[in-house]
C-alpha positions as semicolon CSV with decimal commas, in nm:
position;residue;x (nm);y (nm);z (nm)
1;X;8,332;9,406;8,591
2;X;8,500;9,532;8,267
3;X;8,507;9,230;8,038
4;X;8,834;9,139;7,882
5;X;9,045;9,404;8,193
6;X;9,292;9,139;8,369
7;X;9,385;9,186;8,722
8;X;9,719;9,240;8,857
9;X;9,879;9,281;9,193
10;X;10,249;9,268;9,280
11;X;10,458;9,429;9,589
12;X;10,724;9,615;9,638
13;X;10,922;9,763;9,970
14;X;10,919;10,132;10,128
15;X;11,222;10,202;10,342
16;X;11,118;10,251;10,717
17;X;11,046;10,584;10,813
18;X;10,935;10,719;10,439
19;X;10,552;10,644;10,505
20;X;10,425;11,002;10,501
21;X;10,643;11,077;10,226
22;X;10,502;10,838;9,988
23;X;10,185;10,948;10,071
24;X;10,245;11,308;10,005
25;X;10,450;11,212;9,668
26;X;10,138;10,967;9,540
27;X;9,923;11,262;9,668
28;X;10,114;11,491;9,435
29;X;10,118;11,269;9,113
30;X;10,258;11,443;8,826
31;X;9,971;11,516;8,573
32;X;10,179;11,359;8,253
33;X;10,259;11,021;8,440
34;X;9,892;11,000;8,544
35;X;9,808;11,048;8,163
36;X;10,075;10,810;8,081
37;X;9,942;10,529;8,309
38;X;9,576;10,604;8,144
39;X;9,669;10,599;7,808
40;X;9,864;10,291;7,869
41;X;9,529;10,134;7,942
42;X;9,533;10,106;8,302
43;X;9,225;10,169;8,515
44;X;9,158;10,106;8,898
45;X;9,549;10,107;9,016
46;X;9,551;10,121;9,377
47;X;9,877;10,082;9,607
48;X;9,819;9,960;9,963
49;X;10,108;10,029;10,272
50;X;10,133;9,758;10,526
51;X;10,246;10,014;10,799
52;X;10,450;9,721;11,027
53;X;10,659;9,626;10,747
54;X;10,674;9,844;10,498
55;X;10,550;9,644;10,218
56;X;10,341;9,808;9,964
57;X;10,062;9,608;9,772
58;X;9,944;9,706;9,444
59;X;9,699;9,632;9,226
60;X;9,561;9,754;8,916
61;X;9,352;9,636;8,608
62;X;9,434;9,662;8,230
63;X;9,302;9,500;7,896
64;X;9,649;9,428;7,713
65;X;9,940;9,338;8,017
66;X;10,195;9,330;7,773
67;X;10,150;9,703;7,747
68;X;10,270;9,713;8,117
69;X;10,664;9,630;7,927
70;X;10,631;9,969;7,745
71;X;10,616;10,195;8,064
72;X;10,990;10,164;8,119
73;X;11,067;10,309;7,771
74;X;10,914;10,668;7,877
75;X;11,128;10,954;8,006
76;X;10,818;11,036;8,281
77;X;10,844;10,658;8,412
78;X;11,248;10,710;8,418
79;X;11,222;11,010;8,610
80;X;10,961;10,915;8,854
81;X;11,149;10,589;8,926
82;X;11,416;10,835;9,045
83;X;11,243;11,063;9,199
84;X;11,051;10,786;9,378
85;X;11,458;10,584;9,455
86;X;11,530;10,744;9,733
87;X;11,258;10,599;9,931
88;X;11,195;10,267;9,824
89;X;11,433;9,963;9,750
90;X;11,512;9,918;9,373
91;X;11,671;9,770;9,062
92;X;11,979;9,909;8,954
93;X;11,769;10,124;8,703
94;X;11,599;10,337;8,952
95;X;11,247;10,095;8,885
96;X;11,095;9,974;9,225
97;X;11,186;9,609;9,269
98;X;10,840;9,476;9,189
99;X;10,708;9,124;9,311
100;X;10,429;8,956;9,086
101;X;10,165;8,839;9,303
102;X;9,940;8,547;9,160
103;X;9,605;8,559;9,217
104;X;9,439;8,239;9,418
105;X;9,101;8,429;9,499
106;X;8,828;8,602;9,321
107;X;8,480;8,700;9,402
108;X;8,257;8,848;9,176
C-alpha cells in the first residue's frame, strides 16, 4: 500500500428506480471533475450500489483528508452535485447527504 494514503468510506442513498442511471452518469464522468478529484489527491475512489436498498458505498484513498473540505468550493463539484440531485437524496446545497463510515477492519 501507498504509505501515508488514509482510507475512507462513507454512504450515501440513490432513489429507487435511478440504478441504471447512475451507472450511465458515473460511466460518463466529466473529464474536468475527474481531474479535479486527481489533483485533489485522491486515488482508488470506488462507489459500490447495494441494489435491494439503494445504498451506495464509497470508498476512496487520499494523503491529506482535509483536502476532501475544498471540493465543495469548485464550480465542477457545484454543478455535478446538481446534476447528480435529481437522483439521489441530498443536503439543501445540492451535495449528496454523505455518511462517514469508520473503519473496524483492515487486512493488509
Amino acid at each position: 500500500m501507498e504509505t501515508g494514503l488514509k482510507r475512507v468510506a462513507f454512504k450515501m442513498k440513490l432513489i429507487k428506480g435511478f440504478e441504471s442511471e447512475y451507472q450511465k452518469r458515473h460511466d460518463e464522468i466529466w473529464p474536468e471533475l475527474q481531474l479535479l478529484l486527481k489533483d485533489t489527491g485522491i486515488s482508488e475512489y470506488s462507489i459500490f450500489l447495494e441494489e435491494e436498498t439503494g445504498n451506495l458505498f464509497g470508498f476512496l484513498k487520499i494523503a491529506a483528508p482535509l483536502k476532501l473540505d475544498e471540493l465543495p468550493s469548485f464550480p465542477v463539484m457545484q454543478q455535478w452535485w446538481k446534476y447528480m440531485g435529481d437522483i439521489m437524496e441530498t443536503n439543501p446545497d445540492n451535495s449528496p447527504i454523505s455518511i462517514p463510515l469508520k473503519e473496524v477492519f483492515y487486512l493488509v
